[in-house]
N, C-alpha and C positions, 0 to 999 in steps of 0.2 A: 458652517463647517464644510471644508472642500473635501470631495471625494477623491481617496486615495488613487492614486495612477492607475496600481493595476487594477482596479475596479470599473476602467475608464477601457482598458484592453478587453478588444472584442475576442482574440485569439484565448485569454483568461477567462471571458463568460461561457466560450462554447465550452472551456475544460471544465471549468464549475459546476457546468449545469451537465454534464457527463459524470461529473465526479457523485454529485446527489443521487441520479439514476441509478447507476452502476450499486451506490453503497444501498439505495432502498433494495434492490435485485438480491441484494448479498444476505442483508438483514432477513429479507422476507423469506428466500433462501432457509437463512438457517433456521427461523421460526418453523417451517416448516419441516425442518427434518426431523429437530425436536417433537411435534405434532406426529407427526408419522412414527416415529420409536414407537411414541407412546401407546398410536391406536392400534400399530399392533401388535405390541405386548402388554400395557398396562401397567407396566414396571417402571415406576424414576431410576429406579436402578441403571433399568436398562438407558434410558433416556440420558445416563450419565456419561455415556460411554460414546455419544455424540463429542461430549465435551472435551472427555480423553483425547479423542482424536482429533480435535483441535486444541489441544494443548500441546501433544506431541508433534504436529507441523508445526505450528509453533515454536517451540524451544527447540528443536534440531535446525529447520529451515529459516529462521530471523536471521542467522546471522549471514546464513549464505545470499540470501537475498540480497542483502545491501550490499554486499559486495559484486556481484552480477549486476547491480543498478546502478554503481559508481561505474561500469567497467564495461557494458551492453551500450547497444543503442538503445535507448529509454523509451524511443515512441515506439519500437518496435517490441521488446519486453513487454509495453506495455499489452497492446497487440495481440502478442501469444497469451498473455496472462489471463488476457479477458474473455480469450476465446476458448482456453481450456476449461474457465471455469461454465462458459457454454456448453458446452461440450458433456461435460463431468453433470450438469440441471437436466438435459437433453436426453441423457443416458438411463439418469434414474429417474425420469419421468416417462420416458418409453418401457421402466423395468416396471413403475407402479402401476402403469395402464395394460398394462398385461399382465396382472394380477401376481407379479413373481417378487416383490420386493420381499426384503430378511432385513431383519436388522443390520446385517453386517453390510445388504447392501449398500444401504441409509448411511453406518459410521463407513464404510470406503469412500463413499461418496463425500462426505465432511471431509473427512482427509485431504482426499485431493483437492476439497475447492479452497481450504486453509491450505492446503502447498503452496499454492498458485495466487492467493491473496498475500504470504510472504514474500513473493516475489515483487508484487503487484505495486504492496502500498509503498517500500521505499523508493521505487521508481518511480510514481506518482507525486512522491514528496520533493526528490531532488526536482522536477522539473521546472516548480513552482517559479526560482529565478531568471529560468528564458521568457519569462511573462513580463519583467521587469525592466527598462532600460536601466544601461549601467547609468552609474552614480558617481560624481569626481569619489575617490577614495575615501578621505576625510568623513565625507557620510554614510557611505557604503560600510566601510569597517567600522561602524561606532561602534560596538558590541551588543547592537540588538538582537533580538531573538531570530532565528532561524527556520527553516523546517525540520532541521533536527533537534531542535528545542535548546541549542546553545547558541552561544555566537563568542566568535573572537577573544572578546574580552572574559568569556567565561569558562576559558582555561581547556573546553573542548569541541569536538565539530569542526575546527576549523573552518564556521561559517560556512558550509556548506558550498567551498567552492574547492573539492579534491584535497583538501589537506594546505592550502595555500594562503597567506592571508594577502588583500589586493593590495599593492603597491603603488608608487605614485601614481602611474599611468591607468590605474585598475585590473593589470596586471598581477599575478603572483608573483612575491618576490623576495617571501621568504616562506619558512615553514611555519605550520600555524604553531597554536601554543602545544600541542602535542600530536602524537602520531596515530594513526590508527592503526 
């Protein structure tokens, strides 16, 4: 079985293996803020309210994200994204070691690093194609899947190249199957 290209791209294993890092930080992260709610209050209740606040960056922030990721510099996006949510760990881990964390500081802090992870992951995802040498067309547009989990032939996404689908040359050259 041959090993897919970009698996073969050294500039795709430094992102990969940044990608894994970065998501353990996140996960462990938020394990942790859930943990801290809880020791100290001892309320699921309260421990919910972690959730809230990443539901709510969430559903307000998703959709503005991708748009900022379609429309930013992506390695830079990425950049600030990563850093604020350093930033936001740094903060309330200097507030816990000075004995002064609240719950609210805990759910402010989720908030912000779910802002910032909306921002983060569809920047992360458009990038995945500059990993990839182009493709004569014909293969390129088959209608496989995407990073944004459609492709071409699947009526949206427009393949994940700005709304375009690639033309003879691999160019855009017309509009995909719908708009965004």
């Amino acid at each position: 079985m041959a090993i897919p290209e970009v698996l073969r791209n050294r500039d795709f294993d430094l992102y990969w293996g940044g990608v894994v890092f970065s998501q353990i930080g996140t996960r462990g992260a938020v394990a942790a803020n859930l943990y801290q709610v809880y020791q100290l209050t001892g309320s699921t209740a309260q421990v919910g309210l972690v959730g809230l606040a990443q539901a709510v960056a969430l559903l307000v922030l998703s959709p503005v994200g991708g748009i900022y990721a379609d429309r930013l510099d992506r390695r830079r996006l990425l950049q600030v994204t990563q850093g604020v949510a350093l930033l936001v760990s740094a903060a309330l881990a200097a507030i816990t070691l000075a004995g002064a964390a609240t719950v609210w500081s805990v759910v402010v802090s989720s908030l912000l690093a779910t802002a910032a992870a909306t921002f983060d992951q569809p920047a992360r995802q458009a990038q995945i194609p500059a990993f990839v040498a182009p493709r004569p067309a014909g293969v390129a547009g088959g209608g496989g899947a995407t990073p944004r989990g459609g492709g071409p032939g699947c009526g949206f996404g427009g393949g994940g190249r700005g709304g375009r689908r690639p033309g003879p040359a691999g160019r855009g050259a017309g509009p995909a199957t719908t708009r965004r």
